[in-house]
C-alpha positions as CSV (number, residue, x, y, z in Angstrom):
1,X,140.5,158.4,107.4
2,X,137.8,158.0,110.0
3,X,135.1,157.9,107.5
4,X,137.1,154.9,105.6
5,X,137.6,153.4,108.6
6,X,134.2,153.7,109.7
7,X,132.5,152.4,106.2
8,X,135.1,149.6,106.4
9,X,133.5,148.5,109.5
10,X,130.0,148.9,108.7
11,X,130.9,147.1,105.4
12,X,132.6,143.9,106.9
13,X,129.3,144.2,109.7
14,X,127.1,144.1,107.1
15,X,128.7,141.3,105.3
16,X,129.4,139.1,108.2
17,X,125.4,139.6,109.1
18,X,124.5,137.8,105.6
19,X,127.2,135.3,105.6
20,X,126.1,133.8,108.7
21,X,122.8,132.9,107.1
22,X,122.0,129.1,107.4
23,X,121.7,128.2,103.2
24,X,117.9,127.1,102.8
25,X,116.5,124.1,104.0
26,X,115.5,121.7,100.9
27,X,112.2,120.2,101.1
28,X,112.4,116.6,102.2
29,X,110.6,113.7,100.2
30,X,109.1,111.2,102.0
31,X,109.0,108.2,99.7
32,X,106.3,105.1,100.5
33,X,107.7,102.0,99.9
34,X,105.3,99.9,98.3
35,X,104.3,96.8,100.7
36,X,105.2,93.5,99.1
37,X,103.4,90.2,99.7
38,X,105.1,87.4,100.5
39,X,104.5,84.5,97.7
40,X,106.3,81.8,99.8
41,X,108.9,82.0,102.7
42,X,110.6,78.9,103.6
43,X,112.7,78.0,107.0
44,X,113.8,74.7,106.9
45,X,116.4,72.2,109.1
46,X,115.6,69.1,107.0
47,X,116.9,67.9,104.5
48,X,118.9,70.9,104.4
49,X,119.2,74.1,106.2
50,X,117.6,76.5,104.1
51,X,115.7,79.9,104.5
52,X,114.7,82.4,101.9
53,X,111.5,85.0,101.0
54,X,109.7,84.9,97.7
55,X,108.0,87.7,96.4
56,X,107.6,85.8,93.3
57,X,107.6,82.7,91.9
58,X,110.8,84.1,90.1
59,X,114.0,83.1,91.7
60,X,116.0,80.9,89.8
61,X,116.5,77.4,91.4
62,X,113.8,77.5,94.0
63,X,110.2,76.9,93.1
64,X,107.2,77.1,95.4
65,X,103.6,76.6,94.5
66,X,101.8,77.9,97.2
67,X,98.0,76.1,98.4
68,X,95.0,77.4,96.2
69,X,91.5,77.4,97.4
70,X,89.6,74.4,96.9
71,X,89.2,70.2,98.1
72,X,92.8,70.2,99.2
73,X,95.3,72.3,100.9
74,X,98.2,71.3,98.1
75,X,102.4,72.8,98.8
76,X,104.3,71.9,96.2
77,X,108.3,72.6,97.0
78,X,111.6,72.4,94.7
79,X,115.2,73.4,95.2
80,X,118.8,72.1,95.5
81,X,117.6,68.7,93.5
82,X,114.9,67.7,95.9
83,X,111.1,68.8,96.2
84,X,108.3,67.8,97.7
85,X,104.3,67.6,97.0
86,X,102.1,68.1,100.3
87,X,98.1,67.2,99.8
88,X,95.6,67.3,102.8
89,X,91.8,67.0,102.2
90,X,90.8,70.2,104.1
91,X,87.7,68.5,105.1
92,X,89.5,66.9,107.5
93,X,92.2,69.8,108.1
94,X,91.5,71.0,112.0
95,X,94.1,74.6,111.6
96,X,96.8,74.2,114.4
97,X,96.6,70.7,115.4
98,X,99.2,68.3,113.4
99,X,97.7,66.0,111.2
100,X,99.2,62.4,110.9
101,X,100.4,61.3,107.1
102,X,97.1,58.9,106.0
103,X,94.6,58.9,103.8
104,X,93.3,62.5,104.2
105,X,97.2,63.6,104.5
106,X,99.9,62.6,101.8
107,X,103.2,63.6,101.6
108,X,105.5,62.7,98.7
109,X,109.2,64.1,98.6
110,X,112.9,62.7,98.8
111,X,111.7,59.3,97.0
112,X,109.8,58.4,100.0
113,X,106.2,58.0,100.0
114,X,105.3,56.7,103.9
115,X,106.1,59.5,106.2
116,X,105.9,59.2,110.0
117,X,105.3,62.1,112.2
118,X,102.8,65.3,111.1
119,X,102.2,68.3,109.3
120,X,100.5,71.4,111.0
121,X,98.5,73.1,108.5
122,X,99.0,76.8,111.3
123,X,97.1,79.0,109.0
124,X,94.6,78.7,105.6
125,X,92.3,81.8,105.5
126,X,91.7,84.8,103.4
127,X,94.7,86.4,104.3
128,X,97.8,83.7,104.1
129,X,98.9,80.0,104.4
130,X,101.4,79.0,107.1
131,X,102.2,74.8,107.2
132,X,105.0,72.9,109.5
133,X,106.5,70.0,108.7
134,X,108.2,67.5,111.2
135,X,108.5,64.2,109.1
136,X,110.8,61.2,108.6
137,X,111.0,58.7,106.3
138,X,109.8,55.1,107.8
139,X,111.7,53.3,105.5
140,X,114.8,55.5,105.8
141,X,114.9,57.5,109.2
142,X,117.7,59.7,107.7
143,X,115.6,61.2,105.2
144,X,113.1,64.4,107.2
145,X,111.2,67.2,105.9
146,X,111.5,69.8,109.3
147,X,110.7,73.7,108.4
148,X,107.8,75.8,108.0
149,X,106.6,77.4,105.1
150,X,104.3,80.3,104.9
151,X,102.9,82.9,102.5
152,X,100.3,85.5,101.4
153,X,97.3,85.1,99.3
Protein backbone atom coordinates (compact mmCIF):
# COMPACT_ATOMS: atom_id res chain seq x y z
CA UNK A 1 0.00 0.00 0.00
CA UNK A 2 2.88 2.29 0.59
CA UNK A 3 4.40 1.56 -2.69
CA UNK A 4 0.86 2.61 -4.43
CA UNK A 5 0.75 5.39 -2.42
CA UNK A 6 4.15 6.38 -3.08
CA UNK A 7 3.97 5.89 -7.17
CA UNK A 8 0.62 7.84 -6.88
CA UNK A 9 2.52 10.70 -5.59
CA UNK A 10 5.43 10.59 -7.74
CA UNK A 11 2.85 10.16 -10.57
CA UNK A 12 0.60 13.23 -9.86
CA UNK A 13 4.39 15.17 -9.13
CA UNK A 14 5.43 14.28 -12.29
CA UNK A 15 2.31 15.36 -13.99
CA UNK A 16 1.70 18.56 -12.32
CA UNK A 17 5.62 19.45 -13.30
CA UNK A 18 4.49 19.22 -17.18
CA UNK A 19 1.19 20.67 -16.88
CA UNK A 20 2.49 23.81 -15.56
CA UNK A 21 4.42 24.33 -18.73
CA UNK A 22 3.64 27.85 -20.36
CA UNK A 23 2.15 26.39 -24.19
CA UNK A 24 4.85 27.80 -26.72
CA UNK A 25 5.20 31.26 -27.62
CA UNK A 26 4.05 31.71 -31.48
CA UNK A 27 6.33 33.78 -33.47
CA UNK A 28 5.04 37.20 -33.97
CA UNK A 29 4.79 38.90 -37.53
CA UNK A 30 5.52 42.28 -37.83
CA UNK A 31 3.70 43.50 -40.88
CA UNK A 32 4.93 47.01 -42.73
CA UNK A 33 2.27 48.94 -43.74
CA UNK A 34 2.96 50.37 -46.98
CA UNK A 35 3.24 54.36 -46.73
CA UNK A 36 0.57 56.04 -48.88
CA UNK A 37 1.03 59.42 -50.58
CA UNK A 38 -1.36 61.79 -50.21
CA UNK A 39 -2.99 62.79 -53.86
CA UNK A 40 -4.97 65.76 -52.40
CA UNK A 41 -6.18 66.64 -48.88
CA UNK A 42 -8.70 69.32 -48.56
CA UNK A 43 -9.74 71.42 -45.20
CA UNK A 44 -12.14 73.85 -46.12
CA UNK A 45 -14.69 76.56 -44.15
CA UNK A 46 -15.92 78.15 -47.31
CA UNK A 47 -18.36 77.47 -49.18
CA UNK A 48 -18.80 74.65 -47.12
CA UNK A 49 -17.24 72.87 -44.31
CA UNK A 50 -15.51 70.08 -45.73
CA UNK A 51 -12.31 67.93 -45.01
CA UNK A 52 -11.23 64.71 -46.50
CA UNK A 53 -7.68 62.77 -47.75
CA UNK A 54 -7.23 61.44 -51.21
CA UNK A 55 -5.00 58.77 -51.98
CA UNK A 56 -6.45 58.72 -55.37
CA UNK A 57 -8.15 60.50 -57.70
CA UNK A 58 -10.84 57.82 -57.01
CA UNK A 59 -13.55 58.85 -54.60
CA UNK A 60 -16.71 59.21 -56.05
CA UNK A 61 -18.11 62.82 -55.89
CA UNK A 62 -14.95 64.64 -55.05
CA UNK A 63 -12.38 65.42 -57.78
CA UNK A 64 -9.06 67.06 -57.32
CA UNK A 65 -6.48 67.72 -59.91
CA UNK A 66 -3.54 68.54 -58.15
CA UNK A 67 -0.70 71.43 -59.73
CA UNK A 68 1.81 69.74 -62.36
CA UNK A 69 5.14 71.14 -63.15
CA UNK A 70 5.33 73.72 -65.65
CA UNK A 71 4.32 77.92 -66.47
CA UNK A 72 1.54 77.75 -63.85
CA UNK A 73 0.80 76.34 -60.56
CA UNK A 74 -2.92 75.14 -61.72
CA UNK A 75 -5.66 73.38 -58.63
CA UNK A 76 -8.49 72.41 -60.10
CA UNK A 77 -11.36 71.42 -57.34
CA UNK A 78 -14.95 69.67 -57.57
CA UNK A 79 -17.46 68.39 -55.07
CA UNK A 80 -21.04 68.87 -53.67
CA UNK A 81 -22.01 70.84 -57.12
CA UNK A 82 -19.36 73.49 -57.00
CA UNK A 83 -15.61 73.58 -58.07
CA UNK A 84 -13.12 75.77 -58.63
CA UNK A 85 -10.08 76.35 -61.16
CA UNK A 86 -6.89 78.18 -59.44
CA UNK A 87 -4.02 79.36 -62.09
CA UNK A 88 -0.96 81.47 -60.87
CA UNK A 89 2.01 82.18 -63.30
CA UNK A 90 4.81 80.73 -61.03
CA UNK A 91 7.07 83.32 -62.37
CA UNK A 92 5.62 85.53 -60.22
CA UNK A 93 4.73 82.91 -57.31
CA UNK A 94 6.99 84.13 -54.12
CA UNK A 95 6.16 80.43 -51.84
CA UNK A 96 4.56 81.71 -48.49
CA UNK A 97 3.58 85.16 -49.15
CA UNK A 98 -0.26 85.62 -50.45
CA UNK A 99 -0.61 86.56 -53.72
CA UNK A 100 -3.48 89.07 -54.76
CA UNK A 101 -6.11 87.66 -57.58
CA UNK A 102 -4.71 89.74 -60.96
CA UNK A 103 -3.21 89.07 -63.89
CA UNK A 104 -0.50 86.61 -62.72
CA UNK A 105 -3.33 85.07 -60.24
CA UNK A 106 -6.82 83.87 -61.48
CA UNK A 107 -9.34 82.27 -59.67
CA UNK A 108 -12.54 81.02 -61.18
CA UNK A 109 -15.20 79.06 -58.93
CA UNK A 110 -18.84 79.62 -57.57
CA UNK A 111 -19.79 81.64 -60.97
CA UNK A 112 -17.59 84.33 -59.85
CA UNK A 113 -14.70 85.44 -61.71
CA UNK A 114 -13.23 88.73 -59.59
CA UNK A 115 -12.08 87.53 -56.22
CA UNK A 116 -10.86 89.81 -53.44
CA UNK A 117 -8.40 88.72 -50.94
CA UNK A 118 -5.30 86.06 -51.68
CA UNK A 119 -4.13 82.80 -52.20
CA UNK A 120 -0.85 81.48 -50.50
CA UNK A 121 0.82 79.13 -52.73
CA UNK A 122 2.79 77.53 -48.87
CA UNK A 123 4.55 74.86 -50.69
CA UNK A 124 5.58 73.76 -54.67
CA UNK A 125 8.72 71.66 -54.64
CA UNK A 126 9.86 68.22 -55.40
CA UNK A 127 8.21 66.79 -52.61
CA UNK A 128 4.43 68.23 -52.34
CA UNK A 129 2.00 71.21 -53.10
CA UNK A 130 0.32 73.00 -50.13
CA UNK A 131 -2.06 76.33 -51.30
CA UNK A 132 -4.53 78.55 -48.90
CA UNK A 133 -7.24 80.21 -50.01
CA UNK A 134 -8.98 83.22 -48.15
CA UNK A 135 -11.24 84.73 -51.04
CA UNK A 136 -14.65 86.43 -51.42
CA UNK A 137 -16.56 87.28 -54.17
CA UNK A 138 -16.52 91.23 -55.01
CA UNK A 139 -19.65 91.11 -56.55
CA UNK A 140 -21.35 88.84 -54.00
CA UNK A 141 -19.46 89.00 -50.50
CA UNK A 142 -21.49 85.79 -49.50
CA UNK A 143 -19.77 83.71 -51.85
CA UNK A 144 -15.69 82.64 -50.25
CA UNK A 145 -13.35 79.99 -51.01
CA UNK A 146 -11.46 79.61 -47.20
CA UNK A 147 -9.42 76.12 -46.75
CA UNK A 148 -6.15 74.73 -47.67
CA UNK A 149 -5.39 72.16 -49.85
CA UNK A 150 -2.28 70.14 -49.94
CA UNK A 151 -0.71 67.02 -51.49
CA UNK A 152 2.20 64.82 -52.53
CA UNK A 153 3.98 64.64 -55.79
Amino acid sequence: MRCAWLLAAWVAIGCAGQGSAAPPAEATTTVETERTATFCAVALEAPEAFATTLHADDVRGVDCVPPERGERFSLGFAHAGWWLQLDVARASLAVGAPHAFDAQAALLALDCWDWDGAVTVEADDDTGWAVVFDARCAKDRSKAIVGRFEGEY
